[in-house]
C-alpha positions as CSV (number, residue, x, y, z in Angstrom):
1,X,0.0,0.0,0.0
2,X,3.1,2.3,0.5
3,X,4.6,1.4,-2.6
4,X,1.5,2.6,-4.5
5,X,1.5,6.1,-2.3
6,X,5.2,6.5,-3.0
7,X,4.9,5.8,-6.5
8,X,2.2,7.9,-7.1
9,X,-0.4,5.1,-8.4
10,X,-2.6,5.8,-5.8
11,X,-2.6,9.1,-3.4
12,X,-4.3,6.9,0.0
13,X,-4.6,8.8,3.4
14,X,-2.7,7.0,6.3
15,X,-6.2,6.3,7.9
16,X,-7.6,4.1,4.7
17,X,-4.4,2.2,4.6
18,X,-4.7,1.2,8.3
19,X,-7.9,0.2,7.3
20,X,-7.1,-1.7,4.7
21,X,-4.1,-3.5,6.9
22,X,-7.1,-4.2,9.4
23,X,-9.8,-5.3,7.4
24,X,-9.2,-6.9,4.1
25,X,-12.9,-6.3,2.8
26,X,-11.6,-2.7,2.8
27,X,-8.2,-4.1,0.8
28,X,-10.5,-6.1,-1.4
29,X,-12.5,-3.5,-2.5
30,X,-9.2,-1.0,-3.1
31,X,-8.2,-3.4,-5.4
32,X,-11.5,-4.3,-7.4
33,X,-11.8,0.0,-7.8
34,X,-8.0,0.0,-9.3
35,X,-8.6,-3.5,-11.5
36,X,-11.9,-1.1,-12.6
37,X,-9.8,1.9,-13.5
38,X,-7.2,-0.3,-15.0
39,X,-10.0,-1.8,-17.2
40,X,-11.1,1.8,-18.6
41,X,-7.3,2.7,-19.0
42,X,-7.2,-0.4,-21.3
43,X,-4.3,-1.7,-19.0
44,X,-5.5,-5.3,-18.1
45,X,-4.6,-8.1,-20.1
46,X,-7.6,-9.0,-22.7
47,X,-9.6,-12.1,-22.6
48,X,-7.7,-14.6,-24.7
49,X,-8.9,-15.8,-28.2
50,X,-10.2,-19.2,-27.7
51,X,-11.0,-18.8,-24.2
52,X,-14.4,-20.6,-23.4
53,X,-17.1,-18.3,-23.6
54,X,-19.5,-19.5,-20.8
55,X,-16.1,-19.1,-18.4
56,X,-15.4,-15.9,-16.2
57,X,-12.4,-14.0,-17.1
58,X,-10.5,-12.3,-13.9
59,X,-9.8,-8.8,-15.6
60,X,-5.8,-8.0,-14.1
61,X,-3.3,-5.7,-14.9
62,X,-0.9,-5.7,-18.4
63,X,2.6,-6.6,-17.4
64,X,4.7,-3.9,-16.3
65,X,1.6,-1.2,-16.4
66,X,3.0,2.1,-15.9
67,X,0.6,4.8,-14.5
């Protein structure tokens, strides 16, 4: 979570990383709003070609995204 702060990915008060240390429903749903910004950046890896259809594709990030 310091990593992202420092890096400027993500600007996350001290208070809402504590609370995502504590409760990782609050971690969870950090990450599911960056995978979602990610997506409408076009930085996530796209469902593959022949990839069945009635499967779920996990959307996550290209390798070696740069914000």
């Amino acid at each position: 979570i310091q990593a992202l702060n420092d890096k400027n990915v993500a600007f996350i008060y001290h208070q809402d990383a504590k609370s995502m240390v504590e409760n990782s429903h609050a971690f969870e749903a950090f990450l599911c709003g960056l995978t979602a910004f990610l997506k409408y950046k076009n930085l996530v890896e796209p469902r593959p070609k022949n990839f069945p259809k009635t499967e779920a594709w996990i959307d996550f990030p290209v390798k070696g995204v740069k914000l």
